[in-house]
Backbone as a chain_set.jsonl record, in Angstrom:
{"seq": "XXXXXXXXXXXXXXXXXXXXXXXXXXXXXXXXXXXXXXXXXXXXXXXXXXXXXXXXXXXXXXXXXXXXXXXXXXXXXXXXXXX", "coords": {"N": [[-1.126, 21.598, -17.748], [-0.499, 19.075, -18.38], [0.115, 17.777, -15.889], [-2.701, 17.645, -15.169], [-3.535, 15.965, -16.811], [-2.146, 13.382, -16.397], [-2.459, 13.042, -13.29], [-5.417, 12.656, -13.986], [-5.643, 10.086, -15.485], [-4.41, 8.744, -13.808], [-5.701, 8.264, -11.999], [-8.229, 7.244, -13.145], [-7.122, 4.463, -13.297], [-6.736, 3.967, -10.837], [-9.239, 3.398, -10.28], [-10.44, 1.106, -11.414], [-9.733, -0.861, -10.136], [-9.069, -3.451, -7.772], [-9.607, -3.525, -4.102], [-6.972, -4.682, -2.829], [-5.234, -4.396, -4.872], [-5.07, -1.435, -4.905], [-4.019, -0.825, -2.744], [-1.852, -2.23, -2.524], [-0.921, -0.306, -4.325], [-1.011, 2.669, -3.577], [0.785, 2.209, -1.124], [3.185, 1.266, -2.088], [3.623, 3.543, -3.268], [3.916, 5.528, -0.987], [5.719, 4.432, 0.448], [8.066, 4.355, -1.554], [8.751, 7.245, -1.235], [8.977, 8.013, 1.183], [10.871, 6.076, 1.851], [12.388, 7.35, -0.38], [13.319, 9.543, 1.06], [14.253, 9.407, 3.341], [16.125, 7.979, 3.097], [17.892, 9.526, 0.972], [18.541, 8.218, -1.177], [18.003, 5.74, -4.137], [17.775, 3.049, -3.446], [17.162, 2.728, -1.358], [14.403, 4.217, -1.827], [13.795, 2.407, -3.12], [13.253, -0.113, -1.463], [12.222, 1.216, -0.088], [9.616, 0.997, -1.192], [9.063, -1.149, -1.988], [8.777, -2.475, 0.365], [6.507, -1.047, 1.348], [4.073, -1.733, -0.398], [4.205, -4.124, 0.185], [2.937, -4.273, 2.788], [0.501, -2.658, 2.254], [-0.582, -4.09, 0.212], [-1.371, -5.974, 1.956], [-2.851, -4.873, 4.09], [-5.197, -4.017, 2.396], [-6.153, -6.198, 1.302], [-7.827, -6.994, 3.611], [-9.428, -5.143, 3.47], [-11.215, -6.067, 1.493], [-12.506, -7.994, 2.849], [-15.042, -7.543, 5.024], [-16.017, -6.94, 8.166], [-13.541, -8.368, 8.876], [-10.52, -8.469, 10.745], [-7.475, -7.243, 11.75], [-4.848, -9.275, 13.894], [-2.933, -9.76, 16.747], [-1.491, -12.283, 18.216], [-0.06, -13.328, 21.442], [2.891, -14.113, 20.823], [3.453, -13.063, 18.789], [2.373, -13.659, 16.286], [0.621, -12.683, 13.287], [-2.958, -12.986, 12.981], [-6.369, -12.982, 11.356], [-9.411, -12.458, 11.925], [-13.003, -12.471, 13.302], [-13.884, -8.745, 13.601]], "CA": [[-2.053, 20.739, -18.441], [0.521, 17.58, -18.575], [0.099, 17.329, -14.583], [-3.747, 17.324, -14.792], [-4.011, 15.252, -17.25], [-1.411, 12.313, -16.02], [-3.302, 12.819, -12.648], [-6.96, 12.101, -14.427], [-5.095, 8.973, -16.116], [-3.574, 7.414, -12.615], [-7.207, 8.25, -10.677], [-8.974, 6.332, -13.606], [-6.43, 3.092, -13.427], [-6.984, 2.834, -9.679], [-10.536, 3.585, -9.865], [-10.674, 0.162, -11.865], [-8.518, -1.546, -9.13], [-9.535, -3.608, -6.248], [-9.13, -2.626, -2.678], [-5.571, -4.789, -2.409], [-4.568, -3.468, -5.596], [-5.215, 0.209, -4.33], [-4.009, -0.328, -1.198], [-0.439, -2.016, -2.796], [0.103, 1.105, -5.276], [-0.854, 3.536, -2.673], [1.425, 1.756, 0.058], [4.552, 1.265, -2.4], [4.395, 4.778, -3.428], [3.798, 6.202, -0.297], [6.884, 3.765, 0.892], [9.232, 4.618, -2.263], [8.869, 8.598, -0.995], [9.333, 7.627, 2.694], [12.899, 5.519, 1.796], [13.703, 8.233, -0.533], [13.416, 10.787, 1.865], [15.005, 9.048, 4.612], [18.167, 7.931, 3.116], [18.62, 9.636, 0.111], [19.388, 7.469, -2.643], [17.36, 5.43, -5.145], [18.294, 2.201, -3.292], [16.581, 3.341, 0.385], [13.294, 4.417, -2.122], [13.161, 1.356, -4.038], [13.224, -1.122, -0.532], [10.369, 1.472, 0.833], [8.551, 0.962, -2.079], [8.821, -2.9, -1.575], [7.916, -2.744, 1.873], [5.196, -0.062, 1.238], [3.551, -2.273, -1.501], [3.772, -6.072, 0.795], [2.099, -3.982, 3.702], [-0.336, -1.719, 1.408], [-1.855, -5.087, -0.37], [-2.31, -6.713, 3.299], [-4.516, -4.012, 4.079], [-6.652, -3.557, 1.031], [-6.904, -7.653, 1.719], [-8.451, -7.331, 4.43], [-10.884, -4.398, 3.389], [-12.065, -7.019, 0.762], [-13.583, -8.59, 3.862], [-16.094, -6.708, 5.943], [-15.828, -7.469, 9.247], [-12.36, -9.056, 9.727], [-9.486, -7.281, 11.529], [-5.484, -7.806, 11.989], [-4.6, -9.536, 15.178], [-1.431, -10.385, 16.877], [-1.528, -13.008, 19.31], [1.244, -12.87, 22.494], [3.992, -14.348, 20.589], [3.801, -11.644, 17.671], [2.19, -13.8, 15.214], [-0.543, -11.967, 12.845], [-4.051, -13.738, 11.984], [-7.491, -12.418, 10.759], [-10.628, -12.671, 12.673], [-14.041, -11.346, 13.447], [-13.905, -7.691, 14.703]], "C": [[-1.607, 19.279, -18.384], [-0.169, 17.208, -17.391], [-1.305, 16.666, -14.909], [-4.247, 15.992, -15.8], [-3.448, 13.673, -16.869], [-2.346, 11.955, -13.908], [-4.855, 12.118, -12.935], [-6.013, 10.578, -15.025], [-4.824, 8.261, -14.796], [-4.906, 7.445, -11.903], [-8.403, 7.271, -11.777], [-8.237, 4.631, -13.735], [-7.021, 2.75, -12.04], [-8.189, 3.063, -9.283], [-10.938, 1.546, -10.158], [-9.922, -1.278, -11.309], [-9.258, -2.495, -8.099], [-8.723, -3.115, -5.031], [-7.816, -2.871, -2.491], [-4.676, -4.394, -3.723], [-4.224, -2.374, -5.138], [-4.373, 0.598, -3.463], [-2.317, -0.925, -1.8], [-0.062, -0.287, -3.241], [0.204, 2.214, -4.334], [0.756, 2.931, -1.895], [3.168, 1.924, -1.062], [4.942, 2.623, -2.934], [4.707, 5.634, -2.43], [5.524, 5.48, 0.473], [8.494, 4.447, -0.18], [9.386, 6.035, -1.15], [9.649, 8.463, -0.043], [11.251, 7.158, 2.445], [13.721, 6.6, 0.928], [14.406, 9.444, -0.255], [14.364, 10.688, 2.925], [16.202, 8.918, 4.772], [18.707, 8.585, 2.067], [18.897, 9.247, -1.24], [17.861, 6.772, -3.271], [17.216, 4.142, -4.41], [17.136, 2.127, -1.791], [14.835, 3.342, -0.409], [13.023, 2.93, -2.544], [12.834, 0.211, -2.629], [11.888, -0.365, 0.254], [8.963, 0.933, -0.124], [7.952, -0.74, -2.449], [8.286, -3.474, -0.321], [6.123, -1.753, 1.816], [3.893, -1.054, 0.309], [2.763, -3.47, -0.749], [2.379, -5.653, 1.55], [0.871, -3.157, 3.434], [-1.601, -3.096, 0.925], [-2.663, -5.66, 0.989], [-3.514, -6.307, 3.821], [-5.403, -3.756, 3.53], [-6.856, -4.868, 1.417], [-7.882, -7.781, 2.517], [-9.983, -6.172, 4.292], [-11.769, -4.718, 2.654], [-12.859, -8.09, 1.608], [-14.077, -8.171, 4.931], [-15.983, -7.828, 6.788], [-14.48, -8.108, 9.683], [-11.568, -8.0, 9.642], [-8.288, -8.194, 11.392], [-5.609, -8.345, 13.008], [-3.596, -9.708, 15.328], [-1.745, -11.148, 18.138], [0.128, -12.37, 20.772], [2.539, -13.044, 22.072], [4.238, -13.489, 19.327], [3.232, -12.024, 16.627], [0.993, -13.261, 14.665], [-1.772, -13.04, 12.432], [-5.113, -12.822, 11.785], [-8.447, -13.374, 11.44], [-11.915, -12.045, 12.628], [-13.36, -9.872, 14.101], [-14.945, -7.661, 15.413]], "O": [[-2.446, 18.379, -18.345], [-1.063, 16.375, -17.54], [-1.373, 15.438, -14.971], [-5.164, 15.217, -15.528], [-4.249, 12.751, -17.027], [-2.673, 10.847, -13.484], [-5.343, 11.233, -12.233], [-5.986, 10.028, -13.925], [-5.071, 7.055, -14.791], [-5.133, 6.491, -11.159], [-9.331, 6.664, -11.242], [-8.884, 3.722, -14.255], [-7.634, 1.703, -11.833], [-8.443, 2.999, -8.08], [-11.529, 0.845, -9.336], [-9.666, -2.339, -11.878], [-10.251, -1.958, -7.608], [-7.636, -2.542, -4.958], [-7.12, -1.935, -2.097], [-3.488, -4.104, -3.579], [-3.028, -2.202, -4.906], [-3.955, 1.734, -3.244], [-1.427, -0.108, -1.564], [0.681, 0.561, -2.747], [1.297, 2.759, -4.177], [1.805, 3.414, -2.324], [4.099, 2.64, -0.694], [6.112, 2.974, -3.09], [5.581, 6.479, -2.622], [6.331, 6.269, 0.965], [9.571, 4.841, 0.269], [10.163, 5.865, -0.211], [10.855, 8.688, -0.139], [12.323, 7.687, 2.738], [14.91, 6.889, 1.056], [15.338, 10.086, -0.739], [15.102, 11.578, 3.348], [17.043, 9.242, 5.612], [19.924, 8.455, 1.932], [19.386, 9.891, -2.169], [16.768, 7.219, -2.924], [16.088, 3.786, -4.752], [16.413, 1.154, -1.577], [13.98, 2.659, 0.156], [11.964, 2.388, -2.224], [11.862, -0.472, -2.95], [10.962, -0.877, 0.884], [7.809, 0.624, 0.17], [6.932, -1.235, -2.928], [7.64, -4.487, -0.053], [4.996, -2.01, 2.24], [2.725, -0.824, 0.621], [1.581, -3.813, -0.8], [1.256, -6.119, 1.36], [0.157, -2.937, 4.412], [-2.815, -3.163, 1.118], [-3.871, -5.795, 1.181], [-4.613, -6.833, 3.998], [-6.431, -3.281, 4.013], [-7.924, -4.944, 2.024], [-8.799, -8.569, 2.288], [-11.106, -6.3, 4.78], [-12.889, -4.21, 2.68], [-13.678, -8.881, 1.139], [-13.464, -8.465, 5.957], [-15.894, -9.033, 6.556], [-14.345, -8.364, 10.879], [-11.639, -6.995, 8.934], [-8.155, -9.374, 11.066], [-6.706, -8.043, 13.477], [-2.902, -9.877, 14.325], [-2.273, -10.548, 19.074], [0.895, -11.409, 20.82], [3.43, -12.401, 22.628], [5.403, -13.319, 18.968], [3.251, -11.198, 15.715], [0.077, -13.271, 15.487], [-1.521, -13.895, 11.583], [-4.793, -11.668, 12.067], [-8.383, -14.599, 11.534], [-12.009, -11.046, 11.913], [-12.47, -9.896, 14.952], [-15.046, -6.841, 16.326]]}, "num_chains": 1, "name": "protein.A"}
């Protein structure tokens, strides 16, 4: 009963979210798991969950604008454009 109900509680916070909200919390949890799977420790989760989070909002950013995409030019740098 605990589970379902702490589940209905986190699906009504990020219902009330925008897309780069959504797309951080997703991304830094899906990142904590990832680092604390990978190395182990608390230390490995908490740096996925910082990287999971930067690269999680970028993407909900950009789904707050229909029609633009990621790009990388030749020298590696990222901008936003039409798709």
């Amino acid at each position: 009963m605990k589970k379902a109900l702490i589940i209905g509680f986190v699906g009504l916070a990020l219902a009330s979210c925008t897309a780069t909200e959504r797309g951080a919390g997703v991304g830094a949890a899906t990142g904590a798991v990832i680092g604390g799977v990978a190395t182990g420790n608390v230390r490995g989760a908490a740096v996925g969950a910082a990287v999971g989070g930067v690269s999680g909002a970028l993407i909900g950013s950009v789904a707050e604008q229909p029609g633009r995409c990621y790009y990388r030019d030749r020298y590696g740098n990222r901008y936003i454009d039409r798709c």
